[in-house]
C-alpha positions as CSV (number, residue, x, y, z in Angstrom):
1,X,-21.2,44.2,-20.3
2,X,-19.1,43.3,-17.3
3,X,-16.5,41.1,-17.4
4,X,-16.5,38.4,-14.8
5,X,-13.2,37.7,-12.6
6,X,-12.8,34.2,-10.9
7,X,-10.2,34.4,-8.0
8,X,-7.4,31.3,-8.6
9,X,-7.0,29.0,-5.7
10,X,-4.7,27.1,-4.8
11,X,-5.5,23.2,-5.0
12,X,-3.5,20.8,-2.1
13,X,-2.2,17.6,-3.7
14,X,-4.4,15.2,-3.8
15,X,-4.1,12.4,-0.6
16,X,-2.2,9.5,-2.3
17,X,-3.8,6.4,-0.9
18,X,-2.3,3.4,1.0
19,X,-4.0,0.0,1.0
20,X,-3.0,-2.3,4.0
21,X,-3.2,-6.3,3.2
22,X,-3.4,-8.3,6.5
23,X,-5.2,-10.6,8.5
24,X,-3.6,-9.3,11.9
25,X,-5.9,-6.1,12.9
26,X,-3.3,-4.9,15.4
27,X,-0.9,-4.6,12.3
28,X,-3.3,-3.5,10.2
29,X,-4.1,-0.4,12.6
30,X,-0.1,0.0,13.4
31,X,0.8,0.4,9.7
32,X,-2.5,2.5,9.2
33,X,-1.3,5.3,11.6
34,X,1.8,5.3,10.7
35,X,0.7,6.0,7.1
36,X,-1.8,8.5,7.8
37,X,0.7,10.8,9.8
38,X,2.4,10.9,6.4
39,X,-1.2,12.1,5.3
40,X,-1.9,8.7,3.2
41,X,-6.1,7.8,3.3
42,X,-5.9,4.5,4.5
43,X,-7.6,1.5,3.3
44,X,-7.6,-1.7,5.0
45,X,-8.4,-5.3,4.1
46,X,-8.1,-8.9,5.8
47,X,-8.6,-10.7,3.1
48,X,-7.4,-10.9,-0.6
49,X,-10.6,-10.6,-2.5
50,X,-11.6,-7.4,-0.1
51,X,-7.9,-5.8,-1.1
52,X,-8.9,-7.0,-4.7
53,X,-12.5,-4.7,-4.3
54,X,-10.7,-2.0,-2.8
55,X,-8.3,-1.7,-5.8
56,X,-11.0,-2.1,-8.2
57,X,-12.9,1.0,-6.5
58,X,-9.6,3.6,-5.5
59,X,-7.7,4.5,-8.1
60,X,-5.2,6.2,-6.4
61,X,-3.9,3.8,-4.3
62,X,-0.1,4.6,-4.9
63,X,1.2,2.4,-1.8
64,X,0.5,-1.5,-0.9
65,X,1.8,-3.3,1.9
66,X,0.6,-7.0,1.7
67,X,0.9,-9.6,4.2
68,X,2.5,-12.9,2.3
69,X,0.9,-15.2,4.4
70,X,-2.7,-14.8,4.7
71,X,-4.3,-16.4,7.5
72,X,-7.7,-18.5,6.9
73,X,-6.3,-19.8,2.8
74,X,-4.8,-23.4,4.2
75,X,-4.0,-24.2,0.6
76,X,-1.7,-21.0,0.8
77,X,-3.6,-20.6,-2.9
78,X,-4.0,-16.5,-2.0
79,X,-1.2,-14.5,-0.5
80,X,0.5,-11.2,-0.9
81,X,2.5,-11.4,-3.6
82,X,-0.5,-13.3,-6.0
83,X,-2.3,-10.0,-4.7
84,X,0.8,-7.7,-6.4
85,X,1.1,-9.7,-9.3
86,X,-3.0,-9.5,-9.8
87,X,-2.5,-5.8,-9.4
88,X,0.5,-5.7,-11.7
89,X,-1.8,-7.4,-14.7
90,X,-4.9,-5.5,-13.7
91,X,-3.2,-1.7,-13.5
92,X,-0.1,-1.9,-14.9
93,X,-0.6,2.2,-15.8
94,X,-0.9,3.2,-12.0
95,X,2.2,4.0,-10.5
96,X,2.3,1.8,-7.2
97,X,5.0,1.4,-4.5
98,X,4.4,-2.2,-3.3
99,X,5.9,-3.9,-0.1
100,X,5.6,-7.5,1.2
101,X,5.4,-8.3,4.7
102,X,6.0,-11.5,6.8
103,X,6.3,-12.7,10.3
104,X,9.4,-14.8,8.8
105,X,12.4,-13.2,7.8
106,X,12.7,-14.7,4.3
107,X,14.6,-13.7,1.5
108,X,13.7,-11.3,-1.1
109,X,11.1,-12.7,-3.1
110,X,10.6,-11.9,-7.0
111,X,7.6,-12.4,-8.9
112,X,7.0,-13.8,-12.0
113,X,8.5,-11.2,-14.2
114,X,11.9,-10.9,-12.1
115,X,10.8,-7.3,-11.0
116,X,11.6,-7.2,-7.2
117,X,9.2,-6.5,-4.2
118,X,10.9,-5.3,-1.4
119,X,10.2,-8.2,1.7
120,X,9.6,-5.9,5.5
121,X,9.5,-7.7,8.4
122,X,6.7,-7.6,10.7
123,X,8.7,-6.7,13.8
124,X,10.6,-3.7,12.0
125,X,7.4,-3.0,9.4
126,X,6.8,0.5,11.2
127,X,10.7,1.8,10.9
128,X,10.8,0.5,7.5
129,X,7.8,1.9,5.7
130,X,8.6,5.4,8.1
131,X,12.4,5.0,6.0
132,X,10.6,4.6,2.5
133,X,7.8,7.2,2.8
134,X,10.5,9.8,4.5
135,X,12.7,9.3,1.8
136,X,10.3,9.8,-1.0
137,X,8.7,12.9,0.1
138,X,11.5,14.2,1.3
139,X,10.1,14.6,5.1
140,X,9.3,12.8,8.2
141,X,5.8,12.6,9.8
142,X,3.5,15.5,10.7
């Protein structure tokens, strides 16, 4: 009887994901690049219950940058950081970076629990995020 020998390969990382929150498409797609040349898959919403279906179906989503002000909710009822405390309650076991972003340059917001959400400016979103993602990986951009 022969034995059978099965050659090892090696497995790249898996592609963490990054889902993109906004109702701007030209920030959307700025952000989006950005991410993928630090070889993030990209998801992108407008909206929060499309962000909220895009969670529910990637569970590897390991970076969220959400707009606070969402465009088309006049009550203000839905914005970004309702969508990270949703995602906080929902998948508290995933391990996700999260990032609000705003057109205004307020001050650090905290959610419910006290637990910080770093606040990125629109204007500086791309330097920022490029800052973070170079300093966890330990690189810049490919």
């Amino acid at each position: 009887m022969q034995s059978t020998h099965y050659a090892q390969y090696d497995v790249p990382p898996k592609q963490p994901t990054a889902l993109v929150l906004d109702d701007d498409a030209m920030i959307r797609s700025e952000i989006g690049e950005m991410l993928s040349e630090f070889n993030y898959r990209v998801r992108y919403c407008n909206d929060f219950i499309s962000a909220l279906q895009e969670m529910e179906f990637d569970d590897d989503v390991a970076l969220v940058i959400a707009d606070y002000h969402l465009l088309g909710d006049e009550k203000r009822t839905f914005n970004g950081m309702l969508f990270i405390d949703c995602c906080r309650m929902r998948y508290p076991h995933r391990n996700i970076q999260y990032f609000l972003m705003s057109g205004d340059r307020e001050p650090l917001i905290q959610n419910k629990d006290d637990k910080e959400v770093p606040m990125i400016s629109k204007t500086d979103a791309i330097e920022q995020l490029s800052k973070h993602v170079t300093s966890c990986y330990g690189h810049a951009a490919a």
